[in-house]
BALOBA-1460 file (C-alpha; in Angstrom, 3 decimals):
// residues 235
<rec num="1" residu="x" x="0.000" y="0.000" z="0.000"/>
<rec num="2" residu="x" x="1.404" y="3.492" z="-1.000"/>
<rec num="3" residu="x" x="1.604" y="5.923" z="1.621"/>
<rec num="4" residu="x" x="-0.977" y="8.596" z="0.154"/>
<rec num="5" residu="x" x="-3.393" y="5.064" z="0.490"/>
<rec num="6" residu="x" x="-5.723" y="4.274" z="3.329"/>
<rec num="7" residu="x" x="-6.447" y="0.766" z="4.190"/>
<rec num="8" residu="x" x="-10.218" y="0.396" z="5.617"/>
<rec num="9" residu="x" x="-8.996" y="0.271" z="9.279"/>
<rec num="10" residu="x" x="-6.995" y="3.975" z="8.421"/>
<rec num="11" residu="x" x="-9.707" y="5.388" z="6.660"/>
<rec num="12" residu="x" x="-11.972" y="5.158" z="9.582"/>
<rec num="13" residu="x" x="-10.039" y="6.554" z="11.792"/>
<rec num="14" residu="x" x="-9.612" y="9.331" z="9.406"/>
<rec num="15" residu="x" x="-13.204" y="9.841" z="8.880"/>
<rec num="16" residu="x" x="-14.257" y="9.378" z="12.258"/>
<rec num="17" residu="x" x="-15.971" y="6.300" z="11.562"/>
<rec num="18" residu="x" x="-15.902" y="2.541" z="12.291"/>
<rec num="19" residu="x" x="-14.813" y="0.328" z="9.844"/>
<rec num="20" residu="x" x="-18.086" y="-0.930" z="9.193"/>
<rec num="21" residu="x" x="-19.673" y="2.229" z="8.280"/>
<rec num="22" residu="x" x="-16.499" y="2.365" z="5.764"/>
<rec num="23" residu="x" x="-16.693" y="-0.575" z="4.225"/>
<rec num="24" residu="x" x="-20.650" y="-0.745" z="3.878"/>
<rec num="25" residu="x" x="-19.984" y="2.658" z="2.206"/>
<rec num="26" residu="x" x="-17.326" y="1.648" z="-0.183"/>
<rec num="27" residu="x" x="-19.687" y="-1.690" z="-1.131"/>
<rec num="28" residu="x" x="-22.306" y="0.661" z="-1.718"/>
<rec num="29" residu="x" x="-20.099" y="3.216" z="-4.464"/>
<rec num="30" residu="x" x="-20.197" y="6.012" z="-1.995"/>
<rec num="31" residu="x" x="-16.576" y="6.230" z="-1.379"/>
<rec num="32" residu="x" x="-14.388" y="6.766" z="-4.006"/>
<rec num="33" residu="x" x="-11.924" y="3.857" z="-3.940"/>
<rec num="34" residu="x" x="-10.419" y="-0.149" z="-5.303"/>
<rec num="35" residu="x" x="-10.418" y="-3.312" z="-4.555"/>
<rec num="36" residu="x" x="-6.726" y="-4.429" z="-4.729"/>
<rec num="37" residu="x" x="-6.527" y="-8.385" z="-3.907"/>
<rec num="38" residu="x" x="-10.039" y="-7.981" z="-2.751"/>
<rec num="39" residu="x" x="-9.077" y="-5.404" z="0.265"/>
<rec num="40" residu="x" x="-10.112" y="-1.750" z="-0.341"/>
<rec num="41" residu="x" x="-7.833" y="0.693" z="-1.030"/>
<rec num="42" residu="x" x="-8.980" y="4.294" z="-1.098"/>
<rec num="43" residu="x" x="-6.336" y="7.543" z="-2.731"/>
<rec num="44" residu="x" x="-5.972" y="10.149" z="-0.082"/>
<rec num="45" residu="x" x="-6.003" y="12.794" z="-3.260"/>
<rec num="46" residu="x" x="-9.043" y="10.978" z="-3.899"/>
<rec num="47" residu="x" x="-10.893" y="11.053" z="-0.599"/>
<rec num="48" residu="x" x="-10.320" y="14.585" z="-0.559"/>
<rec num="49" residu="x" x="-11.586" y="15.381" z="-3.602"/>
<rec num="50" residu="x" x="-14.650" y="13.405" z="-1.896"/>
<rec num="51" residu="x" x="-14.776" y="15.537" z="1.134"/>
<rec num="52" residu="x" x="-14.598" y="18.518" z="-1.204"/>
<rec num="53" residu="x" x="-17.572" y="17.656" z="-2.935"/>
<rec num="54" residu="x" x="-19.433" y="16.361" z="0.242"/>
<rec num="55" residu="x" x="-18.732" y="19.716" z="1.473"/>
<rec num="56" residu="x" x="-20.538" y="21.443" z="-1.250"/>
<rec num="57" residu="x" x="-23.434" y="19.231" z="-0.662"/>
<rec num="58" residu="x" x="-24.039" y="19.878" z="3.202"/>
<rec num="59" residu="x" x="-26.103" y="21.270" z="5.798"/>
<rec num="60" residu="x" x="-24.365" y="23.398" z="9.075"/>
<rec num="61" residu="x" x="-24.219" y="20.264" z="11.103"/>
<rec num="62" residu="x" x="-22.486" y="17.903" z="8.312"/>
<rec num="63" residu="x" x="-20.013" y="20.878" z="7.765"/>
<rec num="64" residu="x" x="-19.417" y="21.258" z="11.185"/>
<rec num="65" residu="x" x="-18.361" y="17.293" z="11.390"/>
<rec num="66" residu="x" x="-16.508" y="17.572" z="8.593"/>
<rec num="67" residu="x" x="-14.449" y="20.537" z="10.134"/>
<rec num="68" residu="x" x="-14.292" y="17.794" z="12.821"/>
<rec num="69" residu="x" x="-12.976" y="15.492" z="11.225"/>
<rec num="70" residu="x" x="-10.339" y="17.489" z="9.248"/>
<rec num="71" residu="x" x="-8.800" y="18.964" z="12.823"/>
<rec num="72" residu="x" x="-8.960" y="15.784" z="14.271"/>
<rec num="73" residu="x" x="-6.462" y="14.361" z="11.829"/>
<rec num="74" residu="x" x="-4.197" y="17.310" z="12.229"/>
<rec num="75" residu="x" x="-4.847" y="18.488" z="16.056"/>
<rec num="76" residu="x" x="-1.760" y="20.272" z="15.993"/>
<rec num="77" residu="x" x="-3.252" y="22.629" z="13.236"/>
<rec num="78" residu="x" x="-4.902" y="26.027" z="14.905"/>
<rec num="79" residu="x" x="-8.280" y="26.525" z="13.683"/>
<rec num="80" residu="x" x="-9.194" y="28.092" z="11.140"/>
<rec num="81" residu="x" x="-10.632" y="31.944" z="10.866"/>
<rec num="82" residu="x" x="-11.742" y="33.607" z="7.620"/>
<rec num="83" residu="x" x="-10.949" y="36.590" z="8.673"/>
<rec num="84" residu="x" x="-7.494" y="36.043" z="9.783"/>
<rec num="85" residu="x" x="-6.783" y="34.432" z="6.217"/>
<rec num="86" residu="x" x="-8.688" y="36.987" z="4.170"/>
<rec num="87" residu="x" x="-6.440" y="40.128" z="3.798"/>
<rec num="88" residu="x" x="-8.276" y="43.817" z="3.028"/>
<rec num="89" residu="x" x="-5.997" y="44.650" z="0.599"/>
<rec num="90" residu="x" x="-6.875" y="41.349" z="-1.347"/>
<rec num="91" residu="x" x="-11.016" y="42.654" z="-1.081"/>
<rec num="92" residu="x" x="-13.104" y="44.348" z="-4.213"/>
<rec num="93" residu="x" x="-15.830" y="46.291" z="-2.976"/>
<rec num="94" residu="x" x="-17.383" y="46.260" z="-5.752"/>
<rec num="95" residu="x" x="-15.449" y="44.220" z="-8.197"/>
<rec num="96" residu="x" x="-15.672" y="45.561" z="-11.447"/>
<rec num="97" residu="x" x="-16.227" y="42.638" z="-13.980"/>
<rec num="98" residu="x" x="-19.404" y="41.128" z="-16.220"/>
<rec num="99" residu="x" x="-18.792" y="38.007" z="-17.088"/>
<rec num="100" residu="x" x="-16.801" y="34.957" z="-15.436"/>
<rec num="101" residu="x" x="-13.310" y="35.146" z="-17.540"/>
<rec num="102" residu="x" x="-13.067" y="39.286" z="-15.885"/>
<rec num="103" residu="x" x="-13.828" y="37.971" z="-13.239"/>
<rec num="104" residu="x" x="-11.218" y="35.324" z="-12.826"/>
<rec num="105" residu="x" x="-8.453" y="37.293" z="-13.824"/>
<rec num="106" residu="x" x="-9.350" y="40.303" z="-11.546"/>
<rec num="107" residu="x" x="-9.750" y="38.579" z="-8.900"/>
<rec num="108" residu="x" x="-6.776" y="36.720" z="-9.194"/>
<rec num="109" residu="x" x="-4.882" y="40.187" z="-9.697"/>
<rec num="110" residu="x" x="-6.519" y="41.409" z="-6.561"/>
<rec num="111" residu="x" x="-4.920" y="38.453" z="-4.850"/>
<rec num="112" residu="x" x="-1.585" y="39.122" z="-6.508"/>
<rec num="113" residu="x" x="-1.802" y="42.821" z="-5.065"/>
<rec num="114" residu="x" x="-0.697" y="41.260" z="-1.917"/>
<rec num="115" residu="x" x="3.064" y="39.871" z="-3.141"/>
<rec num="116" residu="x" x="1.676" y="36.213" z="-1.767"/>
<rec num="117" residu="x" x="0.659" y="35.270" z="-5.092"/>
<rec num="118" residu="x" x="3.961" y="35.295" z="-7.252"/>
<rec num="119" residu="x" x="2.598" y="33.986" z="-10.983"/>
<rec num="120" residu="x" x="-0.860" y="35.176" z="-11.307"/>
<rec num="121" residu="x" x="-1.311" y="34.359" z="-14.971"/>
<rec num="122" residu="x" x="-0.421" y="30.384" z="-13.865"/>
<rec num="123" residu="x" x="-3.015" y="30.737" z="-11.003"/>
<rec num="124" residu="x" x="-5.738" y="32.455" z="-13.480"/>
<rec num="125" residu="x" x="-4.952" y="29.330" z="-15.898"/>
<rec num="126" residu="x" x="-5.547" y="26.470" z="-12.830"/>
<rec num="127" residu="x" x="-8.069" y="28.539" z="-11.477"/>
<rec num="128" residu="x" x="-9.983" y="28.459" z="-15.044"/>
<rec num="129" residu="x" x="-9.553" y="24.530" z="-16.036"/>
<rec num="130" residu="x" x="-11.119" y="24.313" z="-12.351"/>
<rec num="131" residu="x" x="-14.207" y="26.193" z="-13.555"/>
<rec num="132" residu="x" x="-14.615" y="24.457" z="-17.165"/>
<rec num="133" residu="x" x="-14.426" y="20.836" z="-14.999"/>
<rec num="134" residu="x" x="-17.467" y="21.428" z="-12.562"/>
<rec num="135" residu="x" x="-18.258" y="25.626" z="-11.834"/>
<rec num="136" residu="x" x="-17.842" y="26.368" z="-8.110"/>
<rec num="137" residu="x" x="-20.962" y="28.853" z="-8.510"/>
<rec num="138" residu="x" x="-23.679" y="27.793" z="-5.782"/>
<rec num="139" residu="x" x="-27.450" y="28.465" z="-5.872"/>
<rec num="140" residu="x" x="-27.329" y="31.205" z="-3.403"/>
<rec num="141" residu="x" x="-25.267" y="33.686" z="-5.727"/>
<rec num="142" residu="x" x="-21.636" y="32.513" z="-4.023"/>
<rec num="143" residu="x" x="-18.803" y="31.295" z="-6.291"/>
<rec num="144" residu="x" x="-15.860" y="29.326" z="-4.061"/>
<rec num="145" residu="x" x="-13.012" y="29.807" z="-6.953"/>
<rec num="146" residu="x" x="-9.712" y="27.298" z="-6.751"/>
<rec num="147" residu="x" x="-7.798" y="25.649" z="-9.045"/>
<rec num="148" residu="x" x="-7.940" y="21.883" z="-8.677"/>
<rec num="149" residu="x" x="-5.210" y="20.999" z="-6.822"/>
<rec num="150" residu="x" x="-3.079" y="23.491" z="-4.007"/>
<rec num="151" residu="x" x="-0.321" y="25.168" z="-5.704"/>
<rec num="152" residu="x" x="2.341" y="25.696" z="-3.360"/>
<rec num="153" residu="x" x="4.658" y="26.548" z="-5.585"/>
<rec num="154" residu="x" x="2.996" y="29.817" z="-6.305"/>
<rec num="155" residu="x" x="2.148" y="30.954" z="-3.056"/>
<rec num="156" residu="x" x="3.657" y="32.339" z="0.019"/>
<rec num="157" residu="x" x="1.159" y="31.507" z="2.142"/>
<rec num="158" residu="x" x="-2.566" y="30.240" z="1.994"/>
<rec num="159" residu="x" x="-4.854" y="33.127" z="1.747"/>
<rec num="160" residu="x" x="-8.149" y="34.094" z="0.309"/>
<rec num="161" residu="x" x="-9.703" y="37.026" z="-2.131"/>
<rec num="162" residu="x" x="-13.199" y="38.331" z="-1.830"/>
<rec num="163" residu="x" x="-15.039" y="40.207" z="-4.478"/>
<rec num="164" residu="x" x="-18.439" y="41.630" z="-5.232"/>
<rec num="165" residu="x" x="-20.084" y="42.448" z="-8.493"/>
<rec num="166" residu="x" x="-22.399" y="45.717" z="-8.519"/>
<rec num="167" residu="x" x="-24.859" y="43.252" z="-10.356"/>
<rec num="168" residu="x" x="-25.256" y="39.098" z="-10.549"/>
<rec num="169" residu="x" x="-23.278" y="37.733" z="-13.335"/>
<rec num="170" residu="x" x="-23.755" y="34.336" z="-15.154"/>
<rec num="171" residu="x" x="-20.667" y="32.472" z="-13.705"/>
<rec num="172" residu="x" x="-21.836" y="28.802" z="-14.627"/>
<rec num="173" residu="x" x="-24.548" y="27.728" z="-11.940"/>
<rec num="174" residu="x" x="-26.449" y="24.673" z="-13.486"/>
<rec num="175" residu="x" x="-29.904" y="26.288" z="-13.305"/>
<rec num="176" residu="x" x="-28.961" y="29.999" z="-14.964"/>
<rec num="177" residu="x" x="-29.009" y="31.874" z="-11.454"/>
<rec num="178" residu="x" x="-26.835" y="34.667" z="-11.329"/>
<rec num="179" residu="x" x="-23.484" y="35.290" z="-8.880"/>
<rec num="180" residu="x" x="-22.460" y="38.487" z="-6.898"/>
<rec num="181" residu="x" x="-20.207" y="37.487" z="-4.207"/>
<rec num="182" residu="x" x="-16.765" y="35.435" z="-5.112"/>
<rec num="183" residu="x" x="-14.047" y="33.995" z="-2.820"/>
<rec num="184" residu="x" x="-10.713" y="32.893" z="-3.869"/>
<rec num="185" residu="x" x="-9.184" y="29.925" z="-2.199"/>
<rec num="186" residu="x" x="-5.574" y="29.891" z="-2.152"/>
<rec num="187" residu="x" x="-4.496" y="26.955" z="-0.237"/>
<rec num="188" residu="x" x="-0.570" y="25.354" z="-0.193"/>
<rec num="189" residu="x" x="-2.111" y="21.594" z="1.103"/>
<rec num="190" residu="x" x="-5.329" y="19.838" z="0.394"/>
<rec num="191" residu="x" x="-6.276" y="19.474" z="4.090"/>
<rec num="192" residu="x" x="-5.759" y="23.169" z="4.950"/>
<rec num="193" residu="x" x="-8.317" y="23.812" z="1.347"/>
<rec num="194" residu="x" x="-10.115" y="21.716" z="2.847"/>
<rec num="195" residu="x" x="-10.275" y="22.963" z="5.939"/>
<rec num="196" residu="x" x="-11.025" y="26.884" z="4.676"/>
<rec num="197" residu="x" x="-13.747" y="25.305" z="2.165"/>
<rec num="198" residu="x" x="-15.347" y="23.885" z="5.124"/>
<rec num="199" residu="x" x="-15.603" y="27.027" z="7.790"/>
<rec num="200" residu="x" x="-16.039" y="29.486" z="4.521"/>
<rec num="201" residu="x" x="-19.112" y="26.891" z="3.496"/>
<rec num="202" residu="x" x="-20.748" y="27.806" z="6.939"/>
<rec num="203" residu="x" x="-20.672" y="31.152" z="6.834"/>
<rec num="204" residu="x" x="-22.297" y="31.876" z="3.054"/>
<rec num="205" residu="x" x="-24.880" y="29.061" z="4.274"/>
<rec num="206" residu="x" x="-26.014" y="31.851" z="6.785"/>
<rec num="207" residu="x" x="-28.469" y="34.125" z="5.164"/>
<rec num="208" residu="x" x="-27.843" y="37.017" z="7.477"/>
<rec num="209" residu="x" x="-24.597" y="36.931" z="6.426"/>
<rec num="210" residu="x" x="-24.884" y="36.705" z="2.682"/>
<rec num="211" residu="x" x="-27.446" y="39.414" z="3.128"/>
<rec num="212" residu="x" x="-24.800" y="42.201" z="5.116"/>
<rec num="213" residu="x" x="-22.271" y="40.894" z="2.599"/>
<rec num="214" residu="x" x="-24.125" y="42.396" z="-0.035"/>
<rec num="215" residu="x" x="-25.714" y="45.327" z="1.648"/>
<rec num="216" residu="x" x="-21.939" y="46.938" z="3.300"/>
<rec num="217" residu="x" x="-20.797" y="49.844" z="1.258"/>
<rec num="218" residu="x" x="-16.828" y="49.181" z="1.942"/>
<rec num="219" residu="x" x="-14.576" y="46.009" z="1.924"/>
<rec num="220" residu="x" x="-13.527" y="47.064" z="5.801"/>
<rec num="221" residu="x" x="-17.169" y="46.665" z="6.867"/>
<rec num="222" residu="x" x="-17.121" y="43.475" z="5.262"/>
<rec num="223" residu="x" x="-14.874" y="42.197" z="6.788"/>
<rec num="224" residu="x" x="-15.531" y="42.874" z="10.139"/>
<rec num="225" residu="x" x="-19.112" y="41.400" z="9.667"/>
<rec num="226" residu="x" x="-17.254" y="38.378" z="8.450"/>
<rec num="227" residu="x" x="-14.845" y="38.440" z="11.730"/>
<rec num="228" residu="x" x="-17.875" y="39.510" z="14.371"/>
<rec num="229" residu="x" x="-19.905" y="36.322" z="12.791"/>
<rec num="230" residu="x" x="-17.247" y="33.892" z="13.231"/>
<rec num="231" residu="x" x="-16.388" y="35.540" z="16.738"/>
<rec num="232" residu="x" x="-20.324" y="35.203" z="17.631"/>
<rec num="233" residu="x" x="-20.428" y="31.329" z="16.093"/>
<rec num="234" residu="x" x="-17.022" y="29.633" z="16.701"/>
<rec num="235" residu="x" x="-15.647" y="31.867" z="19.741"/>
């Protein structure tokens, strides 16, 4: 077994589950993995790109789990704050762009405006084959933009972007609804993406939220209704 491979037994312990609940899951096609020599094998690449979709897909209380079990893998990581990763000079209040190739590349060079970013047009490129696989545009008017796969080699440090369009754009959601309010995710490891994808997934599912996110006039009020909400709902 390769080391990025989980046997059943690891796997569980990963996912906070018993081995049971694994394997019934794996039988059942709802776990992305093999059967090598009839044991199950399971990708760590590709059990996170299972959590990341799984993420997209959940309610408060199956994010909150999943935020779970992502620290509980890595206690030794601090947890994670929005706020703390999303810079105000990397913020576009409003974001000046109509359609969802401006809007990659400016919000890419927004992120770039910070020095953490050093080869934007490589980012705008991974960031855009991401989009054209599966668009990260949600039904309440939030696009999560990342490329695929981290790319340390172009970072500093993990960080996000936030901007917001003066009107909804079409940016790809599978029913025609339009998008307003984008977040980068620049992330140097899959479990620290995931990580961010999971908290940042809690707070747009808050409709209070989304709603002051639109309605603040300046990127400095916005984010300090981001920080006050995760102060009020994670301490």
């Amino acid at each position: 077994m390769s080391t990025g491979d989980f046997d059943i037994d690891r796997l569980a312990v990963y996912l906070h589950l018993t081995p049971a609940q694994v394997r019934k899951m794996a039988d059942r096609g709802r776990l992305p993995g093999r059967k090598i020599g009839g044991q199950w094998r399971f990708a760590e690449a590709e059990i996170h790109h299972w959590l990341e979709d799984s993420i997209g897909a959940s309610n408060d209380e199956e994010l909150a789990r999943v935020e779970g079990v992502l620290q509980r893998a890595a206690p030794q990581d601090q947890d994670i704050s929005i706020a703390t990763v999303l810079p105000r000079e990397a913020m576009a209040v409003p974001l000046i762009a109509r359609s969802r190739a401006s809007i990659i590349t400016k919000m890419v060079r927004l992120a770039a405006a910070t020095g953490w970013l050093w080869d934007p047009d490589k980012m705008a490129e991974a960031v855009r084959a991401r989009e054209q696989l599966h668009s990260t545009a949600l039904d309440n008017g939030v696009a999560l933009l990342h490329p695929r796969r981290p790319q340390p080699n172009l970072l500093a440090q993990p960080f996000l972007a936030f901007g917001r369009t003066h009107q909804g754009v079409v940016f790809g959601d599978r029913q025609g609804r339009l998008t307003d309010l984008f977040f980068l995710i620049l992330s140097t490891d899959e479990r620290g993406h995931l990580r961010t994808l999971a908290r940042l997934s809690r707070l747009i599912s808050n409709a209070q939220l989304l709603d002051a996110l639109r309605a603040l006039p300046t990127a400095a009020e916005v984010h300090q209704a981001i920080a006050d909400f995760e102060r009020e709902q994670f301490g």
